[in-house]
N, C-alpha and C positions, 0 to 999 in steps of 0.2 A: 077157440073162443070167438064170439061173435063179433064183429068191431063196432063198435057203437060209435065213435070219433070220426066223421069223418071230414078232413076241414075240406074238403072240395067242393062240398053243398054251398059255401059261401061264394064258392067261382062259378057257380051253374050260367048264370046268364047276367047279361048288363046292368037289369035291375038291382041283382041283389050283389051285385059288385060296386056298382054305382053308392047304394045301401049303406055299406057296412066300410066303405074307405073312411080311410084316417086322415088323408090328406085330401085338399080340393086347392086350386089355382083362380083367381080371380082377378078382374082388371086391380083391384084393389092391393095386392101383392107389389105391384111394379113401381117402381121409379126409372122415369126415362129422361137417357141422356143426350141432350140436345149440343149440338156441334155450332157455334155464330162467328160469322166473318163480314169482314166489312163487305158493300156496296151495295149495291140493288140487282133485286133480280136473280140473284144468287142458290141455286140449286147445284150444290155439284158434289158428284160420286168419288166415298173414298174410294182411293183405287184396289187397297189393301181390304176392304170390309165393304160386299159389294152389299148393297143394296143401302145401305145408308147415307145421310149429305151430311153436306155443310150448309147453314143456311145463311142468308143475309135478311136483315131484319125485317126487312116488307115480308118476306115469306117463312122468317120464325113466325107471323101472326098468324098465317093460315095453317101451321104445324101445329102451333098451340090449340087452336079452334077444334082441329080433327082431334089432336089427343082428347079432348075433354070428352067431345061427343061419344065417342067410345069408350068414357069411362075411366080413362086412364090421370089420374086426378092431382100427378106430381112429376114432377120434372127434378133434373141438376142438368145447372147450363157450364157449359165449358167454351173457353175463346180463342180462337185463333188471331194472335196479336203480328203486325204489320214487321218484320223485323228492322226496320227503323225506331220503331217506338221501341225497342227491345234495348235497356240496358242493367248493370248488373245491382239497382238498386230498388226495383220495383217501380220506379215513378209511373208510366202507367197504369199500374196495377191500382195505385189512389187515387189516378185522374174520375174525379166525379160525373164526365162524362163521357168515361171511357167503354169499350165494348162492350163489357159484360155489366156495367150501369147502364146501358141505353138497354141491355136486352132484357134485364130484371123487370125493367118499367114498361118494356114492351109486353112481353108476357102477360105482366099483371092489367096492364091498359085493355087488352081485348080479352080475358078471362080471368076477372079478378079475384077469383076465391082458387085459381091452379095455385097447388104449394109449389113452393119456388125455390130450390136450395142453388147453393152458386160453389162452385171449385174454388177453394182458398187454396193457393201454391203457388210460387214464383216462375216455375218452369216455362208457362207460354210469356214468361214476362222478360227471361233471361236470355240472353244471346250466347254462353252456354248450355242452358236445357236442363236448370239444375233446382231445386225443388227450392233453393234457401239462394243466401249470398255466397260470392267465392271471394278468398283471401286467402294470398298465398297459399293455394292449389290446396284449401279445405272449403268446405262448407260449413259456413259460421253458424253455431244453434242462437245466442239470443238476440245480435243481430236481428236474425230474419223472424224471430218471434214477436220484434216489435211492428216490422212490414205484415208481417200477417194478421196482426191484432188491427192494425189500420186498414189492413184488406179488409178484412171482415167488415169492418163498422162502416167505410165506404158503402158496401153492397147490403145491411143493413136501412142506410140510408135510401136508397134506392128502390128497399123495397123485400128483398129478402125475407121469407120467412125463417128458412135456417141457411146456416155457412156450415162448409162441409171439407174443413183442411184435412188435404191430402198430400202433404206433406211428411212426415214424420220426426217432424222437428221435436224436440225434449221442451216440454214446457209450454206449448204452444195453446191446448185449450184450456189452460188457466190465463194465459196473456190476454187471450180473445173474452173469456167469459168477465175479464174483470173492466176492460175497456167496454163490452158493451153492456154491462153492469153502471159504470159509471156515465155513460153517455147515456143513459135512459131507456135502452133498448135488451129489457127486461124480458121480454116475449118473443127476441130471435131465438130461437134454437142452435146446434149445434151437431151437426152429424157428423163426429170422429171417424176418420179412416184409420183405426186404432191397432189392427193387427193389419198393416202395408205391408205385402214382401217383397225384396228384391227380386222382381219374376221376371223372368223369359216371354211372360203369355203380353206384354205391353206393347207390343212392336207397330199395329197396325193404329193404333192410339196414338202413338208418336206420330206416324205419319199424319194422321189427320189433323192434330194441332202444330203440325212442326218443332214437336219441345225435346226430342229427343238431345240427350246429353251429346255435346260437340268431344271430338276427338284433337285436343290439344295441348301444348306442355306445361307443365305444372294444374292442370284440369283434370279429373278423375271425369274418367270416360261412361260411367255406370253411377251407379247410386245406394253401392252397397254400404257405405258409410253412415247412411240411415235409414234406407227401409232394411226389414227384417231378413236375416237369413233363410232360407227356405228349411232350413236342418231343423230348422228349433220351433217346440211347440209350447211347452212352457210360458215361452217368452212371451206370447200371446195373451197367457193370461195376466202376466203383470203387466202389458202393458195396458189392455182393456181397463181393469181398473187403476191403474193411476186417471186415465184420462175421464173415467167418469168422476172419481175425485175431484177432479177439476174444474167440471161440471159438465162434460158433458152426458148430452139428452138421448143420443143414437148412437150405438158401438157400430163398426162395419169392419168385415175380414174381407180382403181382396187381395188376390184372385180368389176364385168357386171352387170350380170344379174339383183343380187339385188340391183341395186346402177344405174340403167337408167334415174332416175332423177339428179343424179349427171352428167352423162354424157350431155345430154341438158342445165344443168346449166351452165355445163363450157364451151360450145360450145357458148352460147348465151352470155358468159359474157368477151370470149377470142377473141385473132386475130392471134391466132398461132394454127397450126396443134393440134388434141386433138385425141389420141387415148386411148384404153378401153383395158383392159387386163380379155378375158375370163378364169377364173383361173383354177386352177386343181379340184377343187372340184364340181364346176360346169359341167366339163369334166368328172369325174366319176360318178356322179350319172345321168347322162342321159345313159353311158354304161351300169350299173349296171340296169337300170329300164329297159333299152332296149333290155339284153341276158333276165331280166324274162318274157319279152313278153309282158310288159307293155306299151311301147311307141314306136311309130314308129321311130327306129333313123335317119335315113337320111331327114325326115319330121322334124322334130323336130328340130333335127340341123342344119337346113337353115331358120327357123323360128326364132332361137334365133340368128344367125347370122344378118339377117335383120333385128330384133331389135335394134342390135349394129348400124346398118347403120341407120334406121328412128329416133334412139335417137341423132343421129350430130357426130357418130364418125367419125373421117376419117384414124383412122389404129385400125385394132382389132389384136389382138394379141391372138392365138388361136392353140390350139392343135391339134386341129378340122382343118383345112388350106388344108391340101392336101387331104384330105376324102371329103370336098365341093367344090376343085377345078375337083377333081376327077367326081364330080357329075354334076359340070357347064360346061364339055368336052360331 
């Protein structure tokens, strides 16, 4: 019999590949995450995620600037806190002219239409490294849903387009969405880190903010008390919607890579924007495989990127941002 099917005609050459794809990557995809620490002058390499910094706020302006010119048109800022200011009740965290208040307004000062989301969690705030408050060696939930409700509205104040608790506190983006419900900040947003899991892939993240959970007694050394089990998938989807119930605007599943079936769950089970957070440790061991000559990076890191996109994300969140915008020019 004669074959008349043949799907390799649509593989024939670039054009009609380029053609007929179902997925495409564009700066517009990304949310990038920016690292701020105090002083001046301040450029410096994590050790654990090379090629990325930390910046200090004269040169988050020039960061900002590049990102936009390239398209790249949102950001989430994360703070490396002084561990003097660090105690286990947040006060930093609501100082109005604290880090990540001077970097919200910095942002927005030299590029004022970049979206601006900010880390809501107590971790770089805490002198254990712990996402909420500690009391008698637990992590208290309402507690620390009242500091995060105040985190947010702080960084609101400042400037924020949306707060982005990552955390996984019970309760938490109803606390937030009703305080800045009532304080008039009706048009922040909200991007829920809503399926969090207890992952392995966070390691070089700690290192850059210094938040990693301390190893002490009566302390739980880890965080599996409330991010998610890696076992369970389910649990994803009830979690996702309680927290849009609550109101939030943006679900996100973090980690990616390993966790692309959570991403199409919640894509297929939501009606709100769902992005994915490619983490740090995913980010370093394609660098580290890719200086020993193992892996093609630039090949490799637009493959996992499109993964993000085929599994139903529609904002990745990635370190990787201007190295594959850099490469789609």
């Amino acid at each position: 019999m004669q074959q008349l099917r043949r799907n390799r005609r649509l593989r024939t050459n670039d054009a009609i590949r380029s053609l007929v794809r179902e997925n495409t990557i564009t700066p517009q995809d990304f949310l990038v995450p920016l690292f701020v620490v105090e002083g001046k002058g301040v450029k410096e390499e994590i050790s654990s995620m090379p090629g990325y910094y930390r910046y200090s706020l004269d040169l988050l302006k020039k960061e900002a600037k590049e990102l936009w010119i390239m398209g790249l048109k949102s950001v989430l800022l994360f703070v490396k806190v002084p561990d003097d200011l660090k105690d286990n009740k947040g006060t930093e965290a609501l100082n109005k002219n604290g880090l990540m208040q001077r970097a919200v307004k910095t942002v927005k000062e030299v590029v004022p239409d970049m979206l601006v989301m900010t880390d809501v969690a107590l971790d770089p705030y805490s002198p254990y490294g712990h996402d909420g408050i500690v009391e008698d060696g637990a992590i208290v939930n309402d507690k620390s849903c009242e500091v995060l409700a105040q985190m947010s509205l702080s960084h609101a104040q400042a400037g924020a387009d949306f707060v982005a608790p990552s955390d996984m506190m019970d309760g938490r983006i109803l606390a937030i969405r009703e305080l800045l419900e009532k304080e008039n900040f009706k048009n922040t947003g909200i991007m829920s880190y809503s399926a969090k899991y207890a992952s392995a892939f966070y390691g070089p993240f700690r290192d850059a903010l210094d938040s990693a959970p301390v190893d002490m007694v009566n302390v739980p050394n880890n965080k599996k008390t409330y991010q998610m089990d890696f076992a369970n998938r389910d649990e994803a989807i009830k979690e996702t919607l309680m927290d849009i119930e609550e109101g939030a605007d943006i679900v996100m599943v973090k980690p990616g890579l390993a966790y692309l079936d959570l991403v199409r769950d919640v894509r297929d089970n939501v009606d709100v924007p769902v992005a994915v957070y490619q983490v740090s440790g995913e980010y370093a061991m394609l660098k580290a495989a890719a200086e020993k000559g193992w892996l093609d990076h630039d090949a490799v890191m637009l493959e996992q990127i499109m993964a993000f996109k085929r599994a139903g994300a529609h904002i990745i969140a990635s370190y990787f941002a201007k190295d594959v915008v850099k490469l789609l020019d």
